[in-house]
MOPAC internal coordinates of N, CA, C and O (Angstrom, degrees):
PM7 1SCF
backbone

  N    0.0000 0     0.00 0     0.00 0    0    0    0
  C    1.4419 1     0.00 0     0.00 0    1    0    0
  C    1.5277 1   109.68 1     0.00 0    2    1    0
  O    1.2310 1   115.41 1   -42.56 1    3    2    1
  N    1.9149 1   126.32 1   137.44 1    3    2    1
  C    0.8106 1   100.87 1   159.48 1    5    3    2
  C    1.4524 1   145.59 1   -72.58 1    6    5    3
  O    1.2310 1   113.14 1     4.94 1    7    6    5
  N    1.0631 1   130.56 1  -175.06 1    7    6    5
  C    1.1609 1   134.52 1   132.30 1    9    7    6
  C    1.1738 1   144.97 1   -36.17 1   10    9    7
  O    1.2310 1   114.86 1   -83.90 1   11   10    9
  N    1.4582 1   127.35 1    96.10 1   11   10    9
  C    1.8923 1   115.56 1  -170.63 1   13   11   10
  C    1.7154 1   116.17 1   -77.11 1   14   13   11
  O    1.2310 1   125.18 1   -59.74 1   15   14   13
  N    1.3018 1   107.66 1   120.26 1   15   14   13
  C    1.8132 1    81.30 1   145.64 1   17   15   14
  C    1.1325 1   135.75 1  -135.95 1   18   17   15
  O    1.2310 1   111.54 1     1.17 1   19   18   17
  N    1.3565 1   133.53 1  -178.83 1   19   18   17
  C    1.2306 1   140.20 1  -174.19 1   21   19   18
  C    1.8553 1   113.59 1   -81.50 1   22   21   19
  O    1.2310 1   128.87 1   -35.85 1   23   22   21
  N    1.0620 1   100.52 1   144.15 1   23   22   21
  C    1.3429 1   104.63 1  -170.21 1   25   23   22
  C    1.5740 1    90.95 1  -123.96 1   26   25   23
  O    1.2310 1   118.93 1   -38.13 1   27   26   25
  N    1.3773 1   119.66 1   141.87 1   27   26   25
  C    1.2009 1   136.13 1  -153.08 1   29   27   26
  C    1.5633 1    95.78 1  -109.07 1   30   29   27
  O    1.2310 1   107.07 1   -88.32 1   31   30   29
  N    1.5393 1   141.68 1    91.68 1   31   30   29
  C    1.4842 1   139.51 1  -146.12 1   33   31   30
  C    1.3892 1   100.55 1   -69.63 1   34   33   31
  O    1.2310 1   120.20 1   151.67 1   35   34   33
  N    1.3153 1   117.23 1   -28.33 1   35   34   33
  C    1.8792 1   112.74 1   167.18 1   37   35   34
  C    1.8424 1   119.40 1   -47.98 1   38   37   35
  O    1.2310 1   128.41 1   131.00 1   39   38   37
  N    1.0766 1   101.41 1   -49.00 1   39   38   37
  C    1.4964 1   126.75 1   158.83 1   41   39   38
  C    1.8358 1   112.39 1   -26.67 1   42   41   39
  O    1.2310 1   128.97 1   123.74 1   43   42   41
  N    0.8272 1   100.32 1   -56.26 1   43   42   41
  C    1.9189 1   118.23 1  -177.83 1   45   43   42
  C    1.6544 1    97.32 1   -26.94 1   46   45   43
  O    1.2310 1   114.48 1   -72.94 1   47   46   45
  N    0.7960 1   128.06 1   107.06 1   47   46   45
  C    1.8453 1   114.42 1   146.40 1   49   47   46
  C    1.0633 1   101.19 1   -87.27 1   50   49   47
  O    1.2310 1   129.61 1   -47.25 1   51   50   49
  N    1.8418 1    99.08 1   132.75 1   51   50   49
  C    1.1472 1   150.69 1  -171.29 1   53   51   50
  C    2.2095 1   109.99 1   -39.19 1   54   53   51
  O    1.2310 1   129.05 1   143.79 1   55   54   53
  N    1.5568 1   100.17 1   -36.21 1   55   54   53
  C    1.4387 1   126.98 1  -175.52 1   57   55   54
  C    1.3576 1   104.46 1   -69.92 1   58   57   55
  O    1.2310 1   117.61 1   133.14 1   59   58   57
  N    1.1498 1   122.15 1   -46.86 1   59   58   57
  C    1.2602 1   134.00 1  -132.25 1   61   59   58
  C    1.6191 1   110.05 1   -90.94 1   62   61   59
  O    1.2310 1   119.25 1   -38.55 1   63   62   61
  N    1.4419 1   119.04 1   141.45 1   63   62   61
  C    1.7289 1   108.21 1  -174.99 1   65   63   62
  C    1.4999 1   124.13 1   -48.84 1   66   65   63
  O    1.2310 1   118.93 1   175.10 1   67   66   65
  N    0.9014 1   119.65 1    -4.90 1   67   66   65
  C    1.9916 1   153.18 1  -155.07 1   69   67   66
  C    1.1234 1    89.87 1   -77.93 1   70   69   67
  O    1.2310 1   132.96 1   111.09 1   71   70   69
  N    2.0610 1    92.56 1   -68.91 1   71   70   69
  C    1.3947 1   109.93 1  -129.75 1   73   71   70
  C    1.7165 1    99.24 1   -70.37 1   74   73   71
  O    1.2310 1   126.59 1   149.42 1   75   74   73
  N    1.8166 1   104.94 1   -30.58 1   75   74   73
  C    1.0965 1    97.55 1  -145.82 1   77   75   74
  C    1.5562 1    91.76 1   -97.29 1   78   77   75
  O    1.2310 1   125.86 1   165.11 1   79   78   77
  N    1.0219 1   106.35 1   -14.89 1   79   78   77
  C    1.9341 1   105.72 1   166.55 1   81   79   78
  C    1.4915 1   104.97 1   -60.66 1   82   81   79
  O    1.2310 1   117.52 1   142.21 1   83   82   81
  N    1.2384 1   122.33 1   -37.79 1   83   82   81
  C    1.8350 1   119.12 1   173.11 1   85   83   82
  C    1.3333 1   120.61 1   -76.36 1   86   85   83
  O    1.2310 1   119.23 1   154.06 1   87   86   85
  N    1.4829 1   119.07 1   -25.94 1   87   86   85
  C    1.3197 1   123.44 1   153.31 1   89   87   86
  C    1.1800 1   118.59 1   -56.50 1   90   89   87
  O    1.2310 1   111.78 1   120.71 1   91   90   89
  N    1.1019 1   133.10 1   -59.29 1   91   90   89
  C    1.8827 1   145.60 1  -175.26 1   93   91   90
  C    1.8669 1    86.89 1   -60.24 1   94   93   91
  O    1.2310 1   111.55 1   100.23 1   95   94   93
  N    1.4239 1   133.53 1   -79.77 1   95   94   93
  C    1.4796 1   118.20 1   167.76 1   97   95   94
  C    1.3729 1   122.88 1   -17.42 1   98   97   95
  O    1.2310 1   117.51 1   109.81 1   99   98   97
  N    1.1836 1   122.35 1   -70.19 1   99   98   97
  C    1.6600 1   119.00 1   174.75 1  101   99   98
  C    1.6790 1   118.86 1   -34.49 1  102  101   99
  O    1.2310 1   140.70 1   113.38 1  103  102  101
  N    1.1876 1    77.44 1   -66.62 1  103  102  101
  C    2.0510 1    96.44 1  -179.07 1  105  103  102
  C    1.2911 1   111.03 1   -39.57 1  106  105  103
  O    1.2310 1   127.44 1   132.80 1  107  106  105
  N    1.8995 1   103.29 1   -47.20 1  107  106  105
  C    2.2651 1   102.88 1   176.35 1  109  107  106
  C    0.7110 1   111.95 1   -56.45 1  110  109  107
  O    1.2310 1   117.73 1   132.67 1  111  110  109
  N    1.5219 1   121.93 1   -47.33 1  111  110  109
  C    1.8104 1   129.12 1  -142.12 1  113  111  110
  C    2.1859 1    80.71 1   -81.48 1  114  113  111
  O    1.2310 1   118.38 1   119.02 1  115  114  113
  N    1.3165 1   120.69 1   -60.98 1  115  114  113
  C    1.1923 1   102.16 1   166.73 1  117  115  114
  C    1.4224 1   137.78 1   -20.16 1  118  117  115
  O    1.2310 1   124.17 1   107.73 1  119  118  117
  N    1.2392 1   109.61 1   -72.27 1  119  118  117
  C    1.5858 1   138.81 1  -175.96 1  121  119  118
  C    1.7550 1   101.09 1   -36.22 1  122  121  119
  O    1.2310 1   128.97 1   117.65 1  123  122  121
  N    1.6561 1   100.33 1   -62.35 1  123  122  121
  C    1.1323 1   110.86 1  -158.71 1  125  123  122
  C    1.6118 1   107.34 1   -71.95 1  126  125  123
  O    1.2310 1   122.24 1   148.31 1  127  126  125
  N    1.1816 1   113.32 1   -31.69 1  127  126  125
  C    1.7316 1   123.15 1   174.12 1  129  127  126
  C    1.3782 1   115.13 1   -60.78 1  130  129  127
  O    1.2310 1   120.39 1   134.10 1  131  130  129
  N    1.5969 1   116.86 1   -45.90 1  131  130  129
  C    1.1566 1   111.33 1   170.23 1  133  131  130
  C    1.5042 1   114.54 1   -68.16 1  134  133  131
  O    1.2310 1   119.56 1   140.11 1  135  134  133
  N    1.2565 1   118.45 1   -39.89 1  135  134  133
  C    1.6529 1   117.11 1   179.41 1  137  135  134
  C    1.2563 1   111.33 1   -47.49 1  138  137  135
  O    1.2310 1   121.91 1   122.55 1  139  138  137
  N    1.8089 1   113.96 1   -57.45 1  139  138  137
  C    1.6572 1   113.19 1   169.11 1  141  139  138
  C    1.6232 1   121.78 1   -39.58 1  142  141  139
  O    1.2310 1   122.40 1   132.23 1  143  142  141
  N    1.0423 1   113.02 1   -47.77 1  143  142  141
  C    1.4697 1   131.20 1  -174.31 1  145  143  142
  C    1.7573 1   101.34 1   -49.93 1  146  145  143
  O    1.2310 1   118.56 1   139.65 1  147  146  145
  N    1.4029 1   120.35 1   -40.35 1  147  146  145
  C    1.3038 1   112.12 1  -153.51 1  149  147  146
  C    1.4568 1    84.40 1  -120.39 1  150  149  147
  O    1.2310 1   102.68 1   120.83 1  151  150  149
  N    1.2291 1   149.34 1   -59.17 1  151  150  149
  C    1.9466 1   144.49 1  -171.90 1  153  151  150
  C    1.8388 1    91.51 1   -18.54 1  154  153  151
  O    1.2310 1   135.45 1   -32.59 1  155  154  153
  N    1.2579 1    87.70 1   147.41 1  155  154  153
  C    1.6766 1   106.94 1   178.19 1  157  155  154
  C    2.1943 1    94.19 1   -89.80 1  158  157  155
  O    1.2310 1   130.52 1   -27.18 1  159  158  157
  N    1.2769 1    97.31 1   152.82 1  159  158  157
  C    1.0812 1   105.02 1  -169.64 1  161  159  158
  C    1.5685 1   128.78 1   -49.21 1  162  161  159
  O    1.2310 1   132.69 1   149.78 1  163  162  161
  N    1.7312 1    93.08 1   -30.22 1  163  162  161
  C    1.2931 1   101.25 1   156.89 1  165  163  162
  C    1.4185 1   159.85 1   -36.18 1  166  165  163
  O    1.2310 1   142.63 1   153.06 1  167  166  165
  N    1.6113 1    73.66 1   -26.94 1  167  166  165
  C    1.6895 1   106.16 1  -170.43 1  169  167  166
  C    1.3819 1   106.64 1  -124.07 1  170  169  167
  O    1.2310 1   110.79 1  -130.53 1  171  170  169
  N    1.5402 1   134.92 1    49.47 1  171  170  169
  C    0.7572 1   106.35 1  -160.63 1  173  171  170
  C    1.8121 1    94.92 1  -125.35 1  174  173  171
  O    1.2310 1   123.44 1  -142.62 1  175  174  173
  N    1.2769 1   111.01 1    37.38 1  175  174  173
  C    1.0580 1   114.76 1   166.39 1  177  175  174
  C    1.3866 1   118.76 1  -117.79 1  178  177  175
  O    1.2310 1   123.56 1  -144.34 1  179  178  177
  N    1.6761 1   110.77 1    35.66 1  179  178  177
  C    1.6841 1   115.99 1  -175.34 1  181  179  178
  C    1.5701 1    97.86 1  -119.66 1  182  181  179
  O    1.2310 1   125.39 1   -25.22 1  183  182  181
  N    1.6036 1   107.25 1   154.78 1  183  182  181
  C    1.1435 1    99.85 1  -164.84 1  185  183  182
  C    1.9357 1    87.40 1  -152.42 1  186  185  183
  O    1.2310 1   121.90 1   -35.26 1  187  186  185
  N    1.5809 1   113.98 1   144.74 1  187  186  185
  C    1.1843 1   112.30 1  -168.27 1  189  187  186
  C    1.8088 1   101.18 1   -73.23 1  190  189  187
  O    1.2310 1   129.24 1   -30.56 1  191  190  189
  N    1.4273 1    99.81 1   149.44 1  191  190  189
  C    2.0535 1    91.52 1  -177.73 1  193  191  190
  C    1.5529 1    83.44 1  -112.56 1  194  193  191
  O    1.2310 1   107.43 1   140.95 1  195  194  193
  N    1.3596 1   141.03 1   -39.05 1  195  194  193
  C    1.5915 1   136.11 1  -129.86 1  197  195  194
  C    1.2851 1   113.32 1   169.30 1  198  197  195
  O    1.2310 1   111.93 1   -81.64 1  199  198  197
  N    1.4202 1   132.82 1    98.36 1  199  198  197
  C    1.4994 1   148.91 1   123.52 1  201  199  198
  C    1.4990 1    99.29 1   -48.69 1  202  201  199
  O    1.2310 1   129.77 1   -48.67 1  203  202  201
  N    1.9109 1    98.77 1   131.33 1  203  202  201
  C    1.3903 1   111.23 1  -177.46 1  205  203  202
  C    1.5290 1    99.70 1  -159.54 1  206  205  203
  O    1.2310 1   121.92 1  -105.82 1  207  206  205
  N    1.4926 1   113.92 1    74.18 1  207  206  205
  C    1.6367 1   112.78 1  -177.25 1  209  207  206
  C    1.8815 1   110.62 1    80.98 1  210  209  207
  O    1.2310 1   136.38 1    59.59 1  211  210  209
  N    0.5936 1    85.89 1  -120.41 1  211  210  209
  C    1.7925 1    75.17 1   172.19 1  213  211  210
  C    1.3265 1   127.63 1  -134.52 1  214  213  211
  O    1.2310 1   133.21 1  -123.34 1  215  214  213
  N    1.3407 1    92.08 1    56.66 1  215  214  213
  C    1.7001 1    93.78 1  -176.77 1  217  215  214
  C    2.1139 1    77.93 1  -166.77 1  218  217  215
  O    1.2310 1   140.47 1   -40.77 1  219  218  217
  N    1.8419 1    77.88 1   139.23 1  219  218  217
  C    1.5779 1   114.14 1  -164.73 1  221  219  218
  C    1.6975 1   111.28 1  -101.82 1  222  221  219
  O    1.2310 1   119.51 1   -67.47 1  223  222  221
  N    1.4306 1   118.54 1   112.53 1  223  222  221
  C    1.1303 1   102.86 1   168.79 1  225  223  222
  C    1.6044 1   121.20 1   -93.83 1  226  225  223
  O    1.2310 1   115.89 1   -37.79 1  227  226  225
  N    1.3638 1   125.41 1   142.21 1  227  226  225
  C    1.4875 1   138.32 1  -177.76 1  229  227  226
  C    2.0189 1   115.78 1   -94.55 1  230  229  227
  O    1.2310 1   125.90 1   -54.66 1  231  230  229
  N    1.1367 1   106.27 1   125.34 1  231  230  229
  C    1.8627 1    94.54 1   169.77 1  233  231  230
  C    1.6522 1    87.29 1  -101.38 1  234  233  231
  O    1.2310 1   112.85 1   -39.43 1  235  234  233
  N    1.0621 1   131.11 1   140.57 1  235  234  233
  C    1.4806 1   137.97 1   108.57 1  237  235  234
  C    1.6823 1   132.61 1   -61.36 1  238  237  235
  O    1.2310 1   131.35 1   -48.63 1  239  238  237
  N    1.4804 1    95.71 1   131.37 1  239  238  237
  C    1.6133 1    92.31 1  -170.20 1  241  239  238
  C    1.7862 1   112.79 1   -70.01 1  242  241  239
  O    1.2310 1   124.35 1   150.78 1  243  242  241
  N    1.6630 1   109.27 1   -29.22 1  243  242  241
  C    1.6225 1   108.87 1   143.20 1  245  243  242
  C    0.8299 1   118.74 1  -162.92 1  246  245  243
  O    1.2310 1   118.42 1    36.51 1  247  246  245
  N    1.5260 1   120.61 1  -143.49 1  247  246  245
  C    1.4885 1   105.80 1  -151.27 1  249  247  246
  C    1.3306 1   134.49 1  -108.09 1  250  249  247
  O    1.2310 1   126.53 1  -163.41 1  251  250  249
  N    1.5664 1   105.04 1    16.59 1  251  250  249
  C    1.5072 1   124.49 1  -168.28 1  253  251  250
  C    1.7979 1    85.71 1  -104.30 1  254  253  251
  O    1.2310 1   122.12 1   150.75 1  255  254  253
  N    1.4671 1   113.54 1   -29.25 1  255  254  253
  C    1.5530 1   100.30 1   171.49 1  257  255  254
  C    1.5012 1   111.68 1   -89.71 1  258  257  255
  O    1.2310 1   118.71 1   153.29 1  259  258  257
  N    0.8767 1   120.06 1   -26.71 1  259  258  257
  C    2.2069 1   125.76 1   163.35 1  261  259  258
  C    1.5861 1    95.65 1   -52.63 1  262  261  259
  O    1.2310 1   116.85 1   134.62 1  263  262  261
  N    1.1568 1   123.60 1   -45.38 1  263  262  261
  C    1.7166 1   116.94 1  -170.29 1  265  263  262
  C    1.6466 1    98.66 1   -75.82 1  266  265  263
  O    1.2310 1   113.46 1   126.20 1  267  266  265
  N    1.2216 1   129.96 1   -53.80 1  267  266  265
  C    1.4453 1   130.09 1  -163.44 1  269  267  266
  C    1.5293 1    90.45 1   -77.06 1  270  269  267
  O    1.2310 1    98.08 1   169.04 1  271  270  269
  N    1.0097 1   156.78 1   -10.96 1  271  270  269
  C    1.5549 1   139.66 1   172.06 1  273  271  270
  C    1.0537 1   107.69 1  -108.41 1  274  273  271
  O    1.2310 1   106.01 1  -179.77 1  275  274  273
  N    1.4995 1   143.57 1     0.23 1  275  274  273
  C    1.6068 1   143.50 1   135.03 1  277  275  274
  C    1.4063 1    97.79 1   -39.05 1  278  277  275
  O    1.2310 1   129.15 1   111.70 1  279  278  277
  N    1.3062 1    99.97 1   -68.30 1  279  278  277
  C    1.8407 1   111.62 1  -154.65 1  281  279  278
  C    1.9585 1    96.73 1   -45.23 1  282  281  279
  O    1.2310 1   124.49 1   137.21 1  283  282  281
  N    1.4520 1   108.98 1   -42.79 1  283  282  281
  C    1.1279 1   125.12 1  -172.44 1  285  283  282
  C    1.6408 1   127.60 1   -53.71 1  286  285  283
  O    1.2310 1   128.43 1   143.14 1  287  286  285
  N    1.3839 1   101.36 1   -36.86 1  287  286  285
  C    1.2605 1   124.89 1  -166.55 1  289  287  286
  C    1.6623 1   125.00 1    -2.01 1  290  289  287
  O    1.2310 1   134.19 1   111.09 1  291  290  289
  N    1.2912 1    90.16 1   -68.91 1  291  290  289
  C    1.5821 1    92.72 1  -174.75 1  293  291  290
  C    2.1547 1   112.59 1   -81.66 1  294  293  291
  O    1.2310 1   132.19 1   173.46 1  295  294  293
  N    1.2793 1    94.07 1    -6.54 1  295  294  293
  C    1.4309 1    87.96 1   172.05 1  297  295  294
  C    1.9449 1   101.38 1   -90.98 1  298  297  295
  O    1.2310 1   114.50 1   158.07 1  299  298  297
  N    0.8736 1   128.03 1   -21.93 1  299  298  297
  C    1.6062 1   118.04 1  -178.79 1  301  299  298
  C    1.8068 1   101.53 1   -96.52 1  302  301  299
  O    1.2310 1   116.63 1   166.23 1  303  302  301
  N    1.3874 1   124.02 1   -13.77 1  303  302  301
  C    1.3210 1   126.12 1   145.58 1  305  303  302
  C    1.5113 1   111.75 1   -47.86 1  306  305  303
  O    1.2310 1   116.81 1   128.92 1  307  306  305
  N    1.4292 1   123.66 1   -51.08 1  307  306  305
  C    1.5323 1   113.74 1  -162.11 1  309  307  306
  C    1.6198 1   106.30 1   -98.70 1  310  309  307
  O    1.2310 1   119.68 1  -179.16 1  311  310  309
  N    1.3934 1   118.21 1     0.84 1  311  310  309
  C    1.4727 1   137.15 1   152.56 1  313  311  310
  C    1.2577 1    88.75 1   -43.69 1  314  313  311
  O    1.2310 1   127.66 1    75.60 1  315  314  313
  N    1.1397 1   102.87 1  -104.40 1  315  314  313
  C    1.9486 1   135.20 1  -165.81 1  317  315  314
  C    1.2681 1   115.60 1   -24.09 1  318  317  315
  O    1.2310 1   126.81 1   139.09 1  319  318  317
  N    1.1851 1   104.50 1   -40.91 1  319  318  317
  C    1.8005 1   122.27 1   178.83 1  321  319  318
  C    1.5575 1   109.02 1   -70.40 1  322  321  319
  O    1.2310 1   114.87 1   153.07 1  323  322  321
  N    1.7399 1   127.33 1   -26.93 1  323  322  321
  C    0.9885 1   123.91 1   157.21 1  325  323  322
  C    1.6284 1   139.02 1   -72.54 1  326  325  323
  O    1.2310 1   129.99 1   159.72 1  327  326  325
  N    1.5547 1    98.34 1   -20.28 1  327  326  325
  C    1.9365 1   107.25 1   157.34 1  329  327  326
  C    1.5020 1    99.40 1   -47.39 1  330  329  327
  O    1.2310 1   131.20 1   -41.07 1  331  330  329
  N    1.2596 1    95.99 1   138.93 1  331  330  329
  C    1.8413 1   108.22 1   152.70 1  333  331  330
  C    1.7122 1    98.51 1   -86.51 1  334  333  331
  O    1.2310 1   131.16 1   -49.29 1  335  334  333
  N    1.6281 1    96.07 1   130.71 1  335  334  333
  C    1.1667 1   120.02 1  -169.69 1  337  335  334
  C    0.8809 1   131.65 1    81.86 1  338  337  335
  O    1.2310 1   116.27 1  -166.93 1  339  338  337
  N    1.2135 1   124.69 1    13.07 1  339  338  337
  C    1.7521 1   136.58 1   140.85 1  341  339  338
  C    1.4487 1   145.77 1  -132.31 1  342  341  339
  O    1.2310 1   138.51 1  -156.83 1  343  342  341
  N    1.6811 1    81.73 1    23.17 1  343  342  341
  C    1.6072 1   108.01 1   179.50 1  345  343  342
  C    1.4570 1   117.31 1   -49.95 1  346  345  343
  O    1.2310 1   124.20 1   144.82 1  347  346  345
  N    1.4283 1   109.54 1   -35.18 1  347  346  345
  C    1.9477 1   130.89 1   165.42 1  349  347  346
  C    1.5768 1   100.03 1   -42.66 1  350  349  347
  O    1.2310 1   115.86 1   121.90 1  351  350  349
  N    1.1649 1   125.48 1   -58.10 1  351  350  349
  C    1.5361 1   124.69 1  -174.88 1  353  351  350
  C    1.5448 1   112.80 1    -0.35 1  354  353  351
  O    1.2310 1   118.97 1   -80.84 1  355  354  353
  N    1.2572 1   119.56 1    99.16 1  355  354  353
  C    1.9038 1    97.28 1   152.92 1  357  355  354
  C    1.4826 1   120.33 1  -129.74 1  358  357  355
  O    1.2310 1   120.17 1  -127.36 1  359  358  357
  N    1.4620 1   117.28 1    52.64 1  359  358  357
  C    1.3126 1   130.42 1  -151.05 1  361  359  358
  C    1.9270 1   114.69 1   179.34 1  362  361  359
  O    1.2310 1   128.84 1   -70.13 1  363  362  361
  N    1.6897 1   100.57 1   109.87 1  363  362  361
  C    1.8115 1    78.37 1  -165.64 1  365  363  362
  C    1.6467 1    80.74 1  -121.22 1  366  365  363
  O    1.2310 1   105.53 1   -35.07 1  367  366  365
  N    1.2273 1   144.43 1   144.93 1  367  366  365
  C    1.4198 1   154.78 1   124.18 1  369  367  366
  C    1.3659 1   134.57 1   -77.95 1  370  369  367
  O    1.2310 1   120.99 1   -57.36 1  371  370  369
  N    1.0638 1   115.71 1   122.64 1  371  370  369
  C    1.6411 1   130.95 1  -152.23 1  373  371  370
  C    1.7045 1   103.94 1  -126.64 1  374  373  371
  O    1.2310 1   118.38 1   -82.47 1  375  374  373
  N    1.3843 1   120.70 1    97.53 1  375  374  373
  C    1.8348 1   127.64 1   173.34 1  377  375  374
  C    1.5348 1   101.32 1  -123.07 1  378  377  375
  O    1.2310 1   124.35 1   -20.85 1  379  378  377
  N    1.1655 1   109.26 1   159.15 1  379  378  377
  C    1.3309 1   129.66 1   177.80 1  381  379  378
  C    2.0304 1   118.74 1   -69.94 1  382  381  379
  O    1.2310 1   131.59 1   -42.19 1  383  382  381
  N    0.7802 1    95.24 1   137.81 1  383  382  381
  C    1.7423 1    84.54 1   165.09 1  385  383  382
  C    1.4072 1   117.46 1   -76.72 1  386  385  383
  O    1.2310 1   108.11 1   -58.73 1  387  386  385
  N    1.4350 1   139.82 1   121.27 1  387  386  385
  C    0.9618 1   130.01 1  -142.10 1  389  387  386
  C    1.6524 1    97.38 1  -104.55 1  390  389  387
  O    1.2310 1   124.29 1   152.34 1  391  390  389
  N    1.5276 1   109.37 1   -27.66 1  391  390  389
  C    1.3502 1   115.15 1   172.16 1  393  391  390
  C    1.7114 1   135.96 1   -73.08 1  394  393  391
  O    1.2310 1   134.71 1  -172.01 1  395  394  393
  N    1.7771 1    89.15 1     7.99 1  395  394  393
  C    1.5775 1   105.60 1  -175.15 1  397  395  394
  C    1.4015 1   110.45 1  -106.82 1  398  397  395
  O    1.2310 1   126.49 1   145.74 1  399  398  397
  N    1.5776 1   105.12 1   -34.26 1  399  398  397
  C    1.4298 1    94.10 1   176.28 1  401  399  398
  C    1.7915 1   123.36 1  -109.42 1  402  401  399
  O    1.2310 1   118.22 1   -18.02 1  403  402  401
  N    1.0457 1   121.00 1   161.98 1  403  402  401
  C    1.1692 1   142.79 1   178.19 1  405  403  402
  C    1.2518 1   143.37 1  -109.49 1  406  405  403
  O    1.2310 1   120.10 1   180.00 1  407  406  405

């Protein structure tokens, strides 16, 4: 077996497939914090899975919150559009987590 090591994420050049896979990481863990921050309570079991060009994918933890953020649509559209950096959005997709429910 090898040996693991730790890579120190300061370390990353900016160029590099790493770097920019840890860049694209930052930006979700962002994205999705601000999204939490602003979803009405209702919704507060959605969580961002995937930005891919301009259209947003959503997990719901299940499916009574996947049904109430259908109904929602265009109000968690004009959410999203208020993040910096996904104001482009014109496309939101909303599935269940399949590993949450039972």
């Amino acid at each position: 077996m090898q040996g693991k090591t730790k890579e120190n994420p300061t370390n990353f050049q900016p160029g590099s497939k790493l770097g920019i896979l840890y860049e694209k990481a930052k930006s979700h863990n962002r994205f999705n914090a601000e999204l939490n921050k602003q979803l009405p309570s209702e919704l507060s079991g959605l969580s961002l899975c995937l930005v891919e060009g301009q259209k947003v994918f959503l997990v719901a933890k299940n499916t009574s919150v996947a049904f109430r953020a259908k109904k929602q649509k265009s109000k968690l559209l004009s959410i999203i559009k208020k993040i910096n950096g996904l104001a482009e959005t014109k496309s939101l997709s909303i599935k269940v987590d399949e590993k949450n429910t039972t």
